[in-house]
C-alpha positions as CSV (number, residue, x, y, z in Angstrom):
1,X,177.1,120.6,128.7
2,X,179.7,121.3,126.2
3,X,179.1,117.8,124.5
4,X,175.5,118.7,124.1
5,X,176.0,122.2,122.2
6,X,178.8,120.3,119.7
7,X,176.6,117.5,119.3
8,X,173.9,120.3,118.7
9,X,175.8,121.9,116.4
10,X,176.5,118.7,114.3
11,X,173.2,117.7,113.9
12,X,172.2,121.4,113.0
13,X,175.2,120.9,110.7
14,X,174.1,117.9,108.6
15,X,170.6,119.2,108.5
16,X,171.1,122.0,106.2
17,X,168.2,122.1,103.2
18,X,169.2,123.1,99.4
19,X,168.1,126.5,98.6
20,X,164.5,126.5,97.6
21,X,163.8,127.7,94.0
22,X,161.1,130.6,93.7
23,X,157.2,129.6,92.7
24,X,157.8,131.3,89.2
25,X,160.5,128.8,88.5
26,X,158.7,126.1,89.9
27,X,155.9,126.7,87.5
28,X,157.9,127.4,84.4
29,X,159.2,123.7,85.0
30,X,155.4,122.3,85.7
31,X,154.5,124.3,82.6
32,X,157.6,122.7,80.5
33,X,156.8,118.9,81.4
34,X,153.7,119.4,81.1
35,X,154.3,120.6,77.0
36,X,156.7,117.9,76.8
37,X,154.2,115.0,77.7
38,X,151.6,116.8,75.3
39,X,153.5,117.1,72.4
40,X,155.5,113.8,72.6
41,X,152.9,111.4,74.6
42,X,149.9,110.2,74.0
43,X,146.4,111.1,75.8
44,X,147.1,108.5,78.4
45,X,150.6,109.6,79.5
46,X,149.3,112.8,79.2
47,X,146.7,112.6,81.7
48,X,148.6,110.2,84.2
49,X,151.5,112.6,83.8
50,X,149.8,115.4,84.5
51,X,147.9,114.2,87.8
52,X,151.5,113.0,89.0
53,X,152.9,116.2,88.6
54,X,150.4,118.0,90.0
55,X,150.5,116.0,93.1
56,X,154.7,116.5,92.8
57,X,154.2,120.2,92.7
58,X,151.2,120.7,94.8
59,X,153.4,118.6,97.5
60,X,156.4,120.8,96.9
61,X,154.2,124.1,97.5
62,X,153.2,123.1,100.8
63,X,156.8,122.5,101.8
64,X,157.1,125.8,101.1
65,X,158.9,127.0,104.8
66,X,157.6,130.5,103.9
67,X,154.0,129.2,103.5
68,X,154.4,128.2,107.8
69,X,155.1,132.0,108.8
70,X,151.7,132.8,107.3
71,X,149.8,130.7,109.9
């Protein structure tokens, strides 16, 4: 029994996420990249850019562990 709570407690261990950064931030950094590829790409990168991203972000959002207590 006492193998199982260790082992427990080392998976538990190496399982630990990075903090999450707040929305705001996240969309500051959307906002950014998205500037960046207008100003300094052309209409195509601009528009496959900013499809990529969105799907990045929009991805990211709905990781969001505090968007799970909500349901």
């Amino acid at each position: 029994m006492q193998a199982e709570s260790i082992s427990n407690k080392y998976i538990m261990a190496n399982h630990s996420s990075s903090p999450r950064l707040p929305d705001w931030l996240m969309l500051i950094i959307f906002l950014v990249i998205m500037t960046v590829l207008f100003f300094f790409g052309d209409t195509f990168i601009f528009v496959v850019g900013l499809f990529i991203m969105i799907g990045i972000f929009a991805n990211g959002y709905n990781n969001n562990p505090a968007n799970h207590e909500h349901h």
